[in-house]
C-alpha positions as CSV (number, residue, x, y, z in Angstrom):
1,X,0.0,0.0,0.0
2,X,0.8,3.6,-0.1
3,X,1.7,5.7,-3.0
4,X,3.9,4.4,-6.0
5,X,7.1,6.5,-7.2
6,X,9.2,6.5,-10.0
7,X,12.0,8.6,-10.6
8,X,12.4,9.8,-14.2
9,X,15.5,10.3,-14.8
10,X,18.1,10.4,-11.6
11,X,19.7,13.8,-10.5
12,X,23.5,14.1,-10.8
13,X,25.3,14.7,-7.6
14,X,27.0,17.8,-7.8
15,X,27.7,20.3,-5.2
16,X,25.2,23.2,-6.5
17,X,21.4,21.3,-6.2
18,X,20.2,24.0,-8.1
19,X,22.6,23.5,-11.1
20,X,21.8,19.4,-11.1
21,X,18.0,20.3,-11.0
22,X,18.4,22.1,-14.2
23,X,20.3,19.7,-15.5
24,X,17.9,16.9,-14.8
25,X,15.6,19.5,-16.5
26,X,17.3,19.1,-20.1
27,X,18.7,22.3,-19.8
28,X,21.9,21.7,-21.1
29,X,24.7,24.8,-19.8
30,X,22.8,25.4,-16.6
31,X,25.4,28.6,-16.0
32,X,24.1,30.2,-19.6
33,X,20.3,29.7,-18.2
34,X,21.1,31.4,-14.7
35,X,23.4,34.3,-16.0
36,X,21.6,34.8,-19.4
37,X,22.9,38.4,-20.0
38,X,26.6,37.1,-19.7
39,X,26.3,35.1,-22.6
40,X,23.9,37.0,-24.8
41,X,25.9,36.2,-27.8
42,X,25.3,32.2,-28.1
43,X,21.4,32.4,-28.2
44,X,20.3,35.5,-29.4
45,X,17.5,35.7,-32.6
46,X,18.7,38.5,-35.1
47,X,15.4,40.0,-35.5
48,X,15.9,40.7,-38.8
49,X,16.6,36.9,-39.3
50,X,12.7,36.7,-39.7
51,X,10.4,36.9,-42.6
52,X,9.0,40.2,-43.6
53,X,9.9,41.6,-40.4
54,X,12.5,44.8,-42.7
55,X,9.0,45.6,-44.9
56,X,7.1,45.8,-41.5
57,X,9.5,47.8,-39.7
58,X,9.9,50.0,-43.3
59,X,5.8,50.3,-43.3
60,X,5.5,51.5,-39.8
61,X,8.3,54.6,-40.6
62,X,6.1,55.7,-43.3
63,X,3.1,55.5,-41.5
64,X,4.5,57.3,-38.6
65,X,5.8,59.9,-41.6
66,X,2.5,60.3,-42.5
67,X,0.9,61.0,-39.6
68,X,-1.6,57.7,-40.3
69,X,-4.1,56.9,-38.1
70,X,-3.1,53.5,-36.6
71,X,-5.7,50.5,-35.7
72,X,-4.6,47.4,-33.1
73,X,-6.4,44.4,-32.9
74,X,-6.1,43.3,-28.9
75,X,-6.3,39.3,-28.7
76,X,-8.7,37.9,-26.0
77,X,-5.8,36.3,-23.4
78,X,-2.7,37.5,-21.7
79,X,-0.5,37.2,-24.4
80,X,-3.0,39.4,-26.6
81,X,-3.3,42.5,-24.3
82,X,0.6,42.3,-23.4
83,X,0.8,42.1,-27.1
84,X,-1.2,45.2,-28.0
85,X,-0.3,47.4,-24.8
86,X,3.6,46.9,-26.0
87,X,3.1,47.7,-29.3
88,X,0.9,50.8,-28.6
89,X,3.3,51.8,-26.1
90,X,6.2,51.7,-28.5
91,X,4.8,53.6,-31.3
92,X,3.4,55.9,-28.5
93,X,7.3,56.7,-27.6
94,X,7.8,57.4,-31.0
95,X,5.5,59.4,-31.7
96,X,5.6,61.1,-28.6
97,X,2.0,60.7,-27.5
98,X,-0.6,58.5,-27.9
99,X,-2.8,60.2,-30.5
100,X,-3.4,58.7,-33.9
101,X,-3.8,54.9,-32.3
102,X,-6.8,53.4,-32.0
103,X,-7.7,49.8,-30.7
104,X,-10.2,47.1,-30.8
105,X,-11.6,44.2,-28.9
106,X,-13.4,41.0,-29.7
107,X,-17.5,42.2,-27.7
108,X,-16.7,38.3,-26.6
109,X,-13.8,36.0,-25.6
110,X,-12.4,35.4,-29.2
111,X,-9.5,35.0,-31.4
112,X,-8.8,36.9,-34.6
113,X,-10.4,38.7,-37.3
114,X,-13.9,37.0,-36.6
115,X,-16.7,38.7,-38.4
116,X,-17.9,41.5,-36.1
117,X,-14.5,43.2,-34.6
118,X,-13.5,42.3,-38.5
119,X,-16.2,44.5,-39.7
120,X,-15.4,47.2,-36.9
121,X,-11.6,47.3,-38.6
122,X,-12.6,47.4,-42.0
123,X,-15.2,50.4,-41.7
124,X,-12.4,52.3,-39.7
125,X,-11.1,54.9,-40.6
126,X,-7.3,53.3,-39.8
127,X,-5.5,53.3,-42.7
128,X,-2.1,51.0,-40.9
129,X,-4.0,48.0,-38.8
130,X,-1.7,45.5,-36.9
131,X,-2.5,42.5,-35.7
132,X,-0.8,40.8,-32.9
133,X,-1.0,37.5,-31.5
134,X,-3.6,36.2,-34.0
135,X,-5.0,36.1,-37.9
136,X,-2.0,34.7,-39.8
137,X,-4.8,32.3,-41.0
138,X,-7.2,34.6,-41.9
139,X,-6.4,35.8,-45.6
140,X,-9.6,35.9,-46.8
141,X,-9.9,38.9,-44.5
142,X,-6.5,39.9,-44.6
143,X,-7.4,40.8,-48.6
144,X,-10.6,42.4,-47.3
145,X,-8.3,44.8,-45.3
146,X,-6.0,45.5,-48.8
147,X,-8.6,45.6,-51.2
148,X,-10.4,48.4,-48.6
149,X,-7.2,50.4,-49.2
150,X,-5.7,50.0,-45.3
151,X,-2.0,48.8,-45.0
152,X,-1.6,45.3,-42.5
153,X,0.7,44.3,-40.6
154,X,0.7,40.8,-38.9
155,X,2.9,40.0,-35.7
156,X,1.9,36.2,-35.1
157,X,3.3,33.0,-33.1
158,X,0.7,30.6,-34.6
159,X,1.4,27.6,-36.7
160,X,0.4,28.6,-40.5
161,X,-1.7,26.1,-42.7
162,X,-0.5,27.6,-45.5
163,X,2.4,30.0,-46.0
164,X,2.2,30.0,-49.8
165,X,-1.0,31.8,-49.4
166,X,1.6,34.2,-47.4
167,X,3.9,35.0,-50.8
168,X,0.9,35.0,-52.8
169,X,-0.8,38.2,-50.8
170,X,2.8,39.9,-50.7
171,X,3.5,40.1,-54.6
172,X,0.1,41.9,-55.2
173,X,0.3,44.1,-51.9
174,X,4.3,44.3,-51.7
175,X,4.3,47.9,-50.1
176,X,0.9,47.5,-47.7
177,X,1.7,44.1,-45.9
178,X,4.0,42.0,-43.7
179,X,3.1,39.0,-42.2
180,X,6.1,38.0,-39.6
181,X,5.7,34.7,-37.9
182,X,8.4,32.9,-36.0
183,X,6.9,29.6,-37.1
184,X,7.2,30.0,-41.0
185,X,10.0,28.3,-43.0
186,X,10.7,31.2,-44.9
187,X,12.4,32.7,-41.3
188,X,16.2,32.5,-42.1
189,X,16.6,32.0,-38.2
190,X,14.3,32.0,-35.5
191,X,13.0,30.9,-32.0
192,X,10.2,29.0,-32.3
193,X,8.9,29.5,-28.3
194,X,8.4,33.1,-29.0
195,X,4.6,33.7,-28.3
196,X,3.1,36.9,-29.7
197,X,4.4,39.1,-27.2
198,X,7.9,37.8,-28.0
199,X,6.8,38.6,-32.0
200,X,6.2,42.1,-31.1
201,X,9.7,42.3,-28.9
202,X,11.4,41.3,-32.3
203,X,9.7,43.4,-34.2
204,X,10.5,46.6,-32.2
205,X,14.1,45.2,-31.8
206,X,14.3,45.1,-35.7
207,X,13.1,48.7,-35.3
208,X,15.7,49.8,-32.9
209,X,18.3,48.3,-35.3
210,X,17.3,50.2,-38.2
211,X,16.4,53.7,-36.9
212,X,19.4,53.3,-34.1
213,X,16.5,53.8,-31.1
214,X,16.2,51.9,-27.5
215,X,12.8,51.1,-27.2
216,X,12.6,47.5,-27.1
217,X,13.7,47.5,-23.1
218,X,10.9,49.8,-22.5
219,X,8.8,47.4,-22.6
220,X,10.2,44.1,-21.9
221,X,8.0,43.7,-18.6
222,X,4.4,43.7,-20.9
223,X,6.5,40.6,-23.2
224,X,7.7,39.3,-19.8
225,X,3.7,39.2,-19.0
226,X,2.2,37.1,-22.5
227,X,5.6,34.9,-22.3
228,X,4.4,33.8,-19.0
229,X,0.6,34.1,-20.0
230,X,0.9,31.8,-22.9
231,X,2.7,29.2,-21.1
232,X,6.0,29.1,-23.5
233,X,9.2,27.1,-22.8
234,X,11.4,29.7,-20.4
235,X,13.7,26.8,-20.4
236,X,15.1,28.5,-23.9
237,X,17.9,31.1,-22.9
238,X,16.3,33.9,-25.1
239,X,12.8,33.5,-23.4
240,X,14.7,33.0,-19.8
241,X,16.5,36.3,-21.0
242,X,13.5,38.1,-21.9
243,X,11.4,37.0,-18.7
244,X,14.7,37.8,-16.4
245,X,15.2,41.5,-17.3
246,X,11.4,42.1,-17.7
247,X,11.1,41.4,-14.6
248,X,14.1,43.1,-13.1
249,X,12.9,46.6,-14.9
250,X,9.1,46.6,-13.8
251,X,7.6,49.8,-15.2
252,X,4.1,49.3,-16.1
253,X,2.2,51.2,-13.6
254,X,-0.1,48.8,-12.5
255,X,2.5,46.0,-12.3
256,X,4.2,48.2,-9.7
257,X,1.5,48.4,-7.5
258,X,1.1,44.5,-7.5
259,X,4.8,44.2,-7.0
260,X,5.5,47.0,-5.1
261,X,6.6,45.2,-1.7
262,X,9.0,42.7,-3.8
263,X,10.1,45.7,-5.7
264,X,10.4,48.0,-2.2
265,X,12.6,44.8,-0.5
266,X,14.7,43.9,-3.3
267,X,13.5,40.6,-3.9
268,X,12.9,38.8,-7.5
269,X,9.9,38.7,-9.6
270,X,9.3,35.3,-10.1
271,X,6.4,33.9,-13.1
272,X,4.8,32.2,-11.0
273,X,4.5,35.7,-9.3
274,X,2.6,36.8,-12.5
275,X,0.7,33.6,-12.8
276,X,-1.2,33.9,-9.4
277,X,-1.6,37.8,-9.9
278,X,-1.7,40.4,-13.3
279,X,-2.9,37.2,-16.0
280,X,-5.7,35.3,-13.9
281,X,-7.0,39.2,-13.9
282,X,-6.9,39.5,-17.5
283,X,-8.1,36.5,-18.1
284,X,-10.9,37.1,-16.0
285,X,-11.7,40.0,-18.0
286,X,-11.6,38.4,-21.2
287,X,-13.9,35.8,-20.1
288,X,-16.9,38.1,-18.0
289,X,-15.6,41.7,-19.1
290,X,-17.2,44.2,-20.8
291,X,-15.4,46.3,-23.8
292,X,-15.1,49.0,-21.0
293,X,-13.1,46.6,-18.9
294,X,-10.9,45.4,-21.8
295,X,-10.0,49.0,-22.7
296,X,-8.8,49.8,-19.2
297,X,-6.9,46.5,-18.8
298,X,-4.7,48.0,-21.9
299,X,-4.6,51.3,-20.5
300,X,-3.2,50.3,-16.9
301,X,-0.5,48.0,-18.7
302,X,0.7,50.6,-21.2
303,X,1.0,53.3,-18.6
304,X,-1.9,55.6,-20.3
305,X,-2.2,57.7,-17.2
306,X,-0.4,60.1,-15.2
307,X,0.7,57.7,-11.9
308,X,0.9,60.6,-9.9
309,X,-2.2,62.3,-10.3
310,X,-4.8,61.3,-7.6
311,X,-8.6,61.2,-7.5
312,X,-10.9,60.7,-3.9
313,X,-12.5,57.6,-4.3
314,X,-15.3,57.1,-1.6
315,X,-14.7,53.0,0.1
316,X,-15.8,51.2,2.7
317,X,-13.4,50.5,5.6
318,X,-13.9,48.8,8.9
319,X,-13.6,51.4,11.6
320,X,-11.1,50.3,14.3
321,X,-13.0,51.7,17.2
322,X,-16.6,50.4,16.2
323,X,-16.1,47.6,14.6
324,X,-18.6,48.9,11.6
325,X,-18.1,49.7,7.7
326,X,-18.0,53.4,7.0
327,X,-17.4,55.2,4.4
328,X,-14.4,57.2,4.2
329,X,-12.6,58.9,1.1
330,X,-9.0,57.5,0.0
331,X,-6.4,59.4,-2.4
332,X,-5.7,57.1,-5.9
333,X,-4.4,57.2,-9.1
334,X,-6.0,55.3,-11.6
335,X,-3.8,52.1,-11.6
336,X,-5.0,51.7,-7.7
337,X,-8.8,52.5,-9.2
338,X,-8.0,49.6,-12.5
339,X,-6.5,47.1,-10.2
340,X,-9.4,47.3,-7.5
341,X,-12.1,46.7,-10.5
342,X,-10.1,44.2,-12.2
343,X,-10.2,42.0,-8.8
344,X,-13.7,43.0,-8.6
345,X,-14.4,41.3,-12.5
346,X,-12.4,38.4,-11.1
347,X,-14.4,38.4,-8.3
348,X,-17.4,38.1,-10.5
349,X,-16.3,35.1,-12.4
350,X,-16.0,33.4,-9.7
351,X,-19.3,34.3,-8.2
352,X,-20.7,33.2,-11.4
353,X,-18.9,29.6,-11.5
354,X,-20.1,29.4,-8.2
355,X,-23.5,30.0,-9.4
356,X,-23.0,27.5,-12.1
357,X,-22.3,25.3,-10.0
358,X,-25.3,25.4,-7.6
359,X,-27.2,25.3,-10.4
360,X,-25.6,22.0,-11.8
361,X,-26.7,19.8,-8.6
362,X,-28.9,17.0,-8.8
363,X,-28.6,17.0,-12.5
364,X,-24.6,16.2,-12.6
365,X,-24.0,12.6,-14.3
366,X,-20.9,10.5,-12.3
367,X,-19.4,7.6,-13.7
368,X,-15.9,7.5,-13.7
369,X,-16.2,10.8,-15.2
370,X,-18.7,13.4,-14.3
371,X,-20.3,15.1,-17.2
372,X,-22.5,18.1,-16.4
373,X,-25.0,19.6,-19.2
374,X,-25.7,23.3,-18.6
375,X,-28.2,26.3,-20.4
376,X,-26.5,29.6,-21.7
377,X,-28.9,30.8,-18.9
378,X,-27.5,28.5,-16.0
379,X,-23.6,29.3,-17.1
380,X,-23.9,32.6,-17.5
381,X,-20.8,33.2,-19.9
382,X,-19.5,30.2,-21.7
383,X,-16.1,31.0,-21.7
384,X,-15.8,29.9,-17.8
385,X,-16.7,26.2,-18.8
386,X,-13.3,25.0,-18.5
387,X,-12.9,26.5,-14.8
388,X,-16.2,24.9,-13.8
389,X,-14.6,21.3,-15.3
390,X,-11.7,22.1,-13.2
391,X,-13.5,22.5,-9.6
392,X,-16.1,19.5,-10.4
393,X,-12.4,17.8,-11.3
394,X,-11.1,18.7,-8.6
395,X,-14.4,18.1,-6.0
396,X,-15.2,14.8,-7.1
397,X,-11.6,13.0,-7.9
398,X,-12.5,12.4,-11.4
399,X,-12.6,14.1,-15.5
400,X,-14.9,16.2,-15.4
401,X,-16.5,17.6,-19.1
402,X,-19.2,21.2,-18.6
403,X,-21.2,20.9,-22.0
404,X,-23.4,23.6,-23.3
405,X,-26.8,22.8,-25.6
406,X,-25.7,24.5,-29.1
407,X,-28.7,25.3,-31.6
408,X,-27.5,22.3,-33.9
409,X,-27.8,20.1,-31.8
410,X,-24.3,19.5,-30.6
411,X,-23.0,20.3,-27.3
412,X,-19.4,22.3,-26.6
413,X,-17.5,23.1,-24.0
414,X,-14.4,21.9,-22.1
415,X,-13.0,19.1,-20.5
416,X,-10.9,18.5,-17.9
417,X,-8.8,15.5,-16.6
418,X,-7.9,13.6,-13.4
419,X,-4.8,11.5,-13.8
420,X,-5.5,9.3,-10.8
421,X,-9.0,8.1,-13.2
422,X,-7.3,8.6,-16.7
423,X,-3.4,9.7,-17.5
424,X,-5.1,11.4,-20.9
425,X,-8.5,12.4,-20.6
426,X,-8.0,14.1,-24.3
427,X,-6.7,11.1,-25.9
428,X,-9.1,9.2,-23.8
429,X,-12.0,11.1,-25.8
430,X,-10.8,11.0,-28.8
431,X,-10.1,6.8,-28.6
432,X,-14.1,6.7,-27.6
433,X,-15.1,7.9,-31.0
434,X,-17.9,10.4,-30.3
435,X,-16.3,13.8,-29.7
436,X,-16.3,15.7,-33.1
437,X,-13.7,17.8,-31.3
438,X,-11.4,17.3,-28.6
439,X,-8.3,20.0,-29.0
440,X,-6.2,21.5,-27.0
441,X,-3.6,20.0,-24.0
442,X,-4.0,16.3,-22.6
443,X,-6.1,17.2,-19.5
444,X,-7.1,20.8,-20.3
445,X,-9.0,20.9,-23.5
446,X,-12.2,22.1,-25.5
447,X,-15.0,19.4,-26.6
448,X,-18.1,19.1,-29.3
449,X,-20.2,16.1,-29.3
450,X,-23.3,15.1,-30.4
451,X,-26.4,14.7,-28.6
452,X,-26.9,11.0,-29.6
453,X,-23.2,10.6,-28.7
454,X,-23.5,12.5,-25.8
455,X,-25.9,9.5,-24.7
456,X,-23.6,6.7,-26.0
457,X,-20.9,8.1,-24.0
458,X,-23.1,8.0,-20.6
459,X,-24.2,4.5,-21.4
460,X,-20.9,2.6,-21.9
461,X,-18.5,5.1,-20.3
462,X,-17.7,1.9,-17.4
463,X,-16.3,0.0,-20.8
464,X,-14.9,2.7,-23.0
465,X,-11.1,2.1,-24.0
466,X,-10.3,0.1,-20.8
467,X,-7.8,2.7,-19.8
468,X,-9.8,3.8,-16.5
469,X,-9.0,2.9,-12.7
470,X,-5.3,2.4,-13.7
471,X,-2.9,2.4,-10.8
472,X,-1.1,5.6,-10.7
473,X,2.3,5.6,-10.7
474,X,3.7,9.3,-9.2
475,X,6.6,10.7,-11.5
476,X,9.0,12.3,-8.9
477,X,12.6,13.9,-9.3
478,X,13.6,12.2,-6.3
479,X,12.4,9.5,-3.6
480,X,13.5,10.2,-0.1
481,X,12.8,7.4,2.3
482,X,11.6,8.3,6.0
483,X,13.8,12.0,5.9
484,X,12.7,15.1,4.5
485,X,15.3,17.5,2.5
486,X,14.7,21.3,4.2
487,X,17.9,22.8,2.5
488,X,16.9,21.6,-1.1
489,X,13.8,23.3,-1.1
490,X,14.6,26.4,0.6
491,X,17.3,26.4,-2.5
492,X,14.5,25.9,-4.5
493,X,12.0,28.4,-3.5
494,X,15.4,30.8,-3.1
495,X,15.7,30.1,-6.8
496,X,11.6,30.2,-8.0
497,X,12.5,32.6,-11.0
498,X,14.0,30.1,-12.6
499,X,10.7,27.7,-12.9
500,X,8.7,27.7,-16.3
501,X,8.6,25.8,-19.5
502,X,9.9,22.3,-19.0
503,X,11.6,24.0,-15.5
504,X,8.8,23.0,-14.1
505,X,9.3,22.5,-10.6
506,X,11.0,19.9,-8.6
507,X,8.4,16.8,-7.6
508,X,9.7,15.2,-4.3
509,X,8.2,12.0,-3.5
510,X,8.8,11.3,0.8
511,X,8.5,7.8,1.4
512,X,7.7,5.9,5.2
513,X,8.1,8.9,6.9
514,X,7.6,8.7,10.5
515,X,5.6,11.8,11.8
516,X,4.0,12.3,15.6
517,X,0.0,12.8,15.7
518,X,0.5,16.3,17.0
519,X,2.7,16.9,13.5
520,X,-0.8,16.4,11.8
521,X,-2.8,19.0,11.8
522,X,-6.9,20.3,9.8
523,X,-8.2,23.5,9.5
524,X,-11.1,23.5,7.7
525,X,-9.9,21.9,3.9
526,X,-6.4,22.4,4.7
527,X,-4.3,19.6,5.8
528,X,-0.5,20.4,7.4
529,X,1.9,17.9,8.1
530,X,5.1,18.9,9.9
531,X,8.6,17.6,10.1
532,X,12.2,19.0,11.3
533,X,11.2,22.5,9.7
534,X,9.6,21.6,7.1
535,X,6.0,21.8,6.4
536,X,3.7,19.6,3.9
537,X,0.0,21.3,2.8
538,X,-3.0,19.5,1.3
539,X,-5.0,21.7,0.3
540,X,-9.2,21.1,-1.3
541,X,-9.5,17.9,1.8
542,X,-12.5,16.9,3.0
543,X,-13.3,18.3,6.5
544,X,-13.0,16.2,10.0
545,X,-10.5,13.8,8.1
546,X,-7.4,14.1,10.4
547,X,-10.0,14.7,13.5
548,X,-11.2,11.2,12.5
549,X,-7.5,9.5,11.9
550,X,-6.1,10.7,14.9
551,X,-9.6,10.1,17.0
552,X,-9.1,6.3,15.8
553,X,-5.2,5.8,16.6
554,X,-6.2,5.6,20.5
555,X,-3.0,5.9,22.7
556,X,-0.7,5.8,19.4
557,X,1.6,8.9,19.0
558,X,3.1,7.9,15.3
559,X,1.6,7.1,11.9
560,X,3.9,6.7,8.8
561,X,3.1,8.7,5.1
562,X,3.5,8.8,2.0
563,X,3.7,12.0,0.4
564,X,4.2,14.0,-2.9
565,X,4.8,17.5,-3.7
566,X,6.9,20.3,-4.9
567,X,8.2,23.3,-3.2
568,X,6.5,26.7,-1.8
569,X,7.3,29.2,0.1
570,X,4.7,30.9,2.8
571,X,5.8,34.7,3.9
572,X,3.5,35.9,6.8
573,X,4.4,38.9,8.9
574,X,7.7,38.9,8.6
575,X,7.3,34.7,9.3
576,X,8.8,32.4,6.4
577,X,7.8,28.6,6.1
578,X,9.4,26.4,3.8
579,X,6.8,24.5,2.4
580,X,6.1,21.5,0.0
581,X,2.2,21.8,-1.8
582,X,1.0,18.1,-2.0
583,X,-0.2,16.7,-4.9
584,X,-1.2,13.2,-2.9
585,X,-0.8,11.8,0.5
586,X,-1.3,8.0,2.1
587,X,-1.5,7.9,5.5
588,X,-0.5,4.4,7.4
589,X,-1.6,3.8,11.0
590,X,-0.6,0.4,11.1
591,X,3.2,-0.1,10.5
592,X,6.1,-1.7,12.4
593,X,9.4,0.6,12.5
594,X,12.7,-1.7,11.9
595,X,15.6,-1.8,14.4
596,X,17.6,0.4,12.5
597,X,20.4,3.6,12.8
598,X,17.5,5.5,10.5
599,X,14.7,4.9,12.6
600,X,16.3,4.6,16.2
601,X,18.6,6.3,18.5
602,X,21.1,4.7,20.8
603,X,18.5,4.3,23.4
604,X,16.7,2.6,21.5
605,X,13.8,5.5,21.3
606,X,12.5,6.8,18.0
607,X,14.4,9.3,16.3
608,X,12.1,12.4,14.4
C-alpha cells in the first residue's frame, strides 16, 4: 500500500542542487540559463533573421511619416493584451504621444479577425491596422483589409496552414503588408517559443536596429507578462532572457502596484509571481468583461495615465473603534482604481462559476467521469466552462467535461482530466469515437459532441477504452525514504525565477516517513503535516479527516506517510515557512518501525 514512485530520470550529484536540478531538466549549460545576459551572444535571434519583419519595420516609418491613423487588434488572453499594450506603447514613444492609435476588442472571448471586430476594422477609418498574437490564418480577411485600401501588418506565433498563401498576398500588396511569424520556413533563423508578445519584442528590436533607437527595453516587462501568459518554454535562454530583465525593470504602472513590496525589498519577480496575480486578472476580463473593462486593462498595462495624479475615491473601511463599515474617502491614481475593479471582475467570475455550480446539482452525471450539461442561462458566460470542469475535477476526484446545448444540436465546452482516473483524458475522448472535437492540452481541452453521442458516451462510459482505474504511478525527481530534505527546497524556493517551461518544478516523492499525531494538523480543507522545519499542505481535503484519523489511533503517538509534492514558500508577517504543496498523500496507522540507525537512537527511542 501507499503511493507508488518513480523517478524519471536520476539527478547528478554535484555540489550546486540547483545547477543538477536544471540539468535533470534538459537544460543543457545550466550557467548560460542562470546568468543569461553574460552570454547573450550564443542564443540571441537577429530579428531581422525573420520573414517580412524589414517591410514591416519600413511600413510602420512611413506610417509614422504620415501621420496615419493607426488600428490594433487586442487578442482575448494574456499574451493578446501584453501584445497590444507593447506595441501601442512603442509607437506611443515614437511618436511622442498617444494620438493617432486606435484599438479594438473582440464584444466576446475570441481570437482573430472574426466577423464583427472584422467589420469594426474594416469600416475604420485606420488606414495602418496591426495584428498581434492572431490572424496569420485569416487571408480571406486579410485581402478584405488591402482591397479596402488600409496597410496590415501581422505579428503572429501561430502555426500557418499555408504559407504559400503568405507570398501570394505579398506580390500583389508588396508595399501594404507584412506578415512576420516565428513559425514560418521562410524565417532564415528563428525561436520557435516566442509567443506573440515575443513577436512584437522582435519586431521593435528590428526597429531599434534600423532607426538606431532603444525602445525595445521599455517594454520588456508587458512581453515578460504574455511569455508567462501563454505558457511558452522559459527553459530556452532567449525567453529565460527576456522573462529575467522584464522582470528586473518593472515599469508598467499597474505592475508596480502588484509588485510594489517585492520591488520595495529587493526581492525577485518570479512567473509564478505573475501567474497567481496580473494574467488570472486579465483572463478574468476576457472571459466576464465588458469592452469597458478590456480598454482599461490595456490602459493600466501601457501606462496611459499620469501615476501621480490622484482622485478621492469614496470605500468602505472597517472602523477600528466600532467595529462597523464606514465610508471614508481614500487618495488614488487610476492604476490603484484599474486594479481594484479588475479583482472586482475576477471576483465576479468566480461568483458566477459558483452559481453555475449550484445550479448543476442533482442534475450532474458521475461515472468514472462526471459530465454536467448546462443552459446559456445556467452558465452565465460560456467561456468559464473549463474553470467549472476544473473544480467539479477537482471536487469529485474524477474528469470532469461542462457541455453547453448548441442550436445544432451539438454540445461544446471543455473538458478536464484527473490523472489518478485517466493519464489522458483528451486522448481518452478522442479513442471513444464520439467527440467531433477534442483539442487542446492532454487534461485541459475544448470538446463538441453530439447529442446522440452525448448518450452513447453515458451509457458505456464503465467500458470505453479500458484505460480507466489504472494504478497511478507518481513521476517524482527524487524519492527520499523516511527523511525530509529542508535545504533543497529552501534552494528551491530561493531560486523560484528560474521555474517555467519544461523547469517545471522539482516533484519530491517522501516515502515511510515517521511523523507524531501532534505533527498532523486540519483546518477547515487544509491539511498540514510537519517535520524538522519543514511543512507539507494538502489543500481542497474533505473536512473532519485528520480529527477522524487521529480520534481512531487511540494511545498511538506515530503514523507513517507517503507523500508528494513540490516546493513553496509561505511569507507571513515577517514569518517564512518552507513549504512542500501536496499533490497526494497516504497515511498508514498500522506499521512496524525496523531496528535500525535511520529509525532509532542509541536508546533505543524513536528518532524524528
Amino acid at each position: 500500500m501507499g503511493l507508488t514512485f518513480e523517478v524519471v530520470s536520476e539527478l547528478k550529484q554535484k555540489d550546486d542542487f540547483v545547477e543538477s536540478f536544471l540539468e535533470n531538466r534538459g537544460v543543457e549549460n545550466p550557467e548560460i540559463f542562470l546568468n543569461p545576459d553574460d552570454h547573450l551572444e550564443t542564443f540571441y535571434t537577429d530579428p531581422l533573421s525573420l520573414y517580412n519583419i524589414t517591410d514591416a519595420v519600413k511600413m510602420l516609418d512611413k506610417s509614422i511619416e504620415n501621420n496615419d491613423l493607426i488600428g490594433v487588434l487586442v487578442d482575448d488572453d494574456a499574451d493578446g493584451y501584453s501584445s497590444a499594450s507593447a506595441l501601442i506603447k512603442f509607437i506611443s514613444l515614437i511618436r511622442g504621444n498617444m494620438n493617432g492609435i486606435e484599438w479594438f476588442f473582440h464584444a466576446n472571448k475570441s481570437h482573430g479577425l472574426i466577423e464583427s471586430t472584422f467589420r469594426q476594422i474594416l469600416e475604420s477609418d485606420c488606414d495602418l491596422v496591426i495584428i498581434p498574437d492572431a490572424a496569420s490564418n485569416d487571408f480571406d480577411q486579410q485581402r478584405q483589409l488591402l482591397e479596402k485600401g488600409k496597410k496590415v501588418i501581422i505579428l503572429d506565433h501561430h502555426e500557418v496552414d499555408n504559407q504559400i498563401k503568405i507570398k501570394e498576398i505579398k506580390e500583389q500588396w508588396k508595399n501594404e503588408y507584412a506578415l512576420v511569424n516565428n513559425q514560418l520556413s521562410y524565417n532564415l533563423a528563428t525561436n520557435k517559443n516566442l509567443v506573440g508578445a515575443g513577436v512584437v519584442f522582435k519586431f521593435i528590436e528590428a526597429y531599434d536596429l534600423i532607426n538606431q533607437t532603444s525602445f525595445a527595453k521599455e517594454v520588456m516587462d508587458l512581453i515578460a507578462i504574455g511569455q508567462i501568459g501563454d505558457s511558452s518554454d522559459i527553459s530556452d535562454y532567449e525567453i529565460r532572457w527576456i522573462i529575467k530583465n522584464g522582470l528586473e525593470n518593472i515599469k508598467s504602472p499597474i505592475l508596480k502596484i502588484i509588485f510594489n513590496e517585492k520591488i520595495e525589498k529587493g526581492t525577485r519577480i518570479a512567473p509564478i509571481n505573475l501567474s497567481f496575480s496580473i494574467i488570472p486578472l486579465i483572463n478574468s476580463v476576457s472571459r466576464v468583461g465588458t469592452l469597458e473593462d478590456k480598454d482599461l486593462v490595456l490602459k493600466s498595462l501601457l501606462g496611459y495615465w499620469d501615476e501621480n495624479e490622484k482622485l478621492i475615491v469614496p470605500k468602505r473601511r472597517k472602523n477600528k473603534l466600532t467595529g462597523k463599515m464606514d465610508m471614508v474617502d481614500l487618495e488614488m491614481n487610476m492604476y490603484q482604481i484599474s486594479l481594484d475593479t479588475l479583482e472586482k471582475i475576477k471576483a465576479k467570475q468566480n461568483r458566477s462559476i459558483d452559481a453555475a455550480l449550484k445550479n448543476i446539482g442533482d442534475s450532474l452525471y458521475k461515472n468514472t467521469i462526471c459530465i454536467s450539461m448546462v443552459t446559456e442561462e445556467e452558465i452565465k458566460f460560456r467561456s468559464v466552462t473549463g474553470l467549472i470542469a476544473n473544480k467539479l475535477s477537482n471536487a469529485h476526484k474524477m474528469p470532469a467535461l461542462v457541455l453547453v446545448e448548441n442550436n445544432d444540436g451539438t454540445y461544446s465546452g471543455s473538458g478536464r482530466g484527473f490523472e489518478k482516473i485517466i493519464k489522458d483524458f483528451r486522448q481518452w475522448c478522442l479513442k471513444t469515437g464520439l467527440f467531433e472535437l477534442a483539442q487542446g492540452h492532454n487534461n485541459a481541452f475544448g470538446v463538441v459532441i453530439t447529442k446522440d453521442n452525448l448518450e452513447k458516451l453515458k451509457t458505456n462510459i464503465e467500458f470505453l477504452n479500458g484505460e480507466a482505474l489504472e494504478e497511478v504511478v507518481y513521476e517524482v525527481d527524487r524519492v527520499i525514504t523516511n527523511e525530509t530534505n529542508l535545504k533543497e527546497v529552501k534552494q528551491m524556493n530561493d531560486n523560484q525565477d528560474i521555474f517555467g517551461g519544461k523547469v517545471g518544478k522539482p516533484v519530491f516523492g517522501y516515502k515511510d516517513l515517521v511523523i507524531t499525531r501532534n505533527s498532523l494538523n486540519q483546518r477547515g480543507t487544509v491539511v498540514t503535516f510537519f517535520h524538522k522545519g519543514l511543512e507539507f499542505i494538502a489543500y481542497k481535503q474533505e473536512a473532519g479527516i485528520i480529527d477522524e484519523l487521529i480520534e481512531s489511533l487511540g494511545f498511538q503517538q506515530e503514523v507513517m506517510v507517503d507523500l508528494i509534492g513540490s516546493p513553496s514558500r509561505n511569507e507571513w508577517n515577517g514569518r517564512v515557512k518552507e513549504q512542500i504543496v501536496l499533490e497526494d498523500y497516504f497515511i498508514t496507522k498500522d506499521f512496524i518501525i525496523e531496528e535500525s540507525d535511520q529509525y532509532l537512537d542509541s536508546s533505543g527511542a524513536l528518532v524524528f
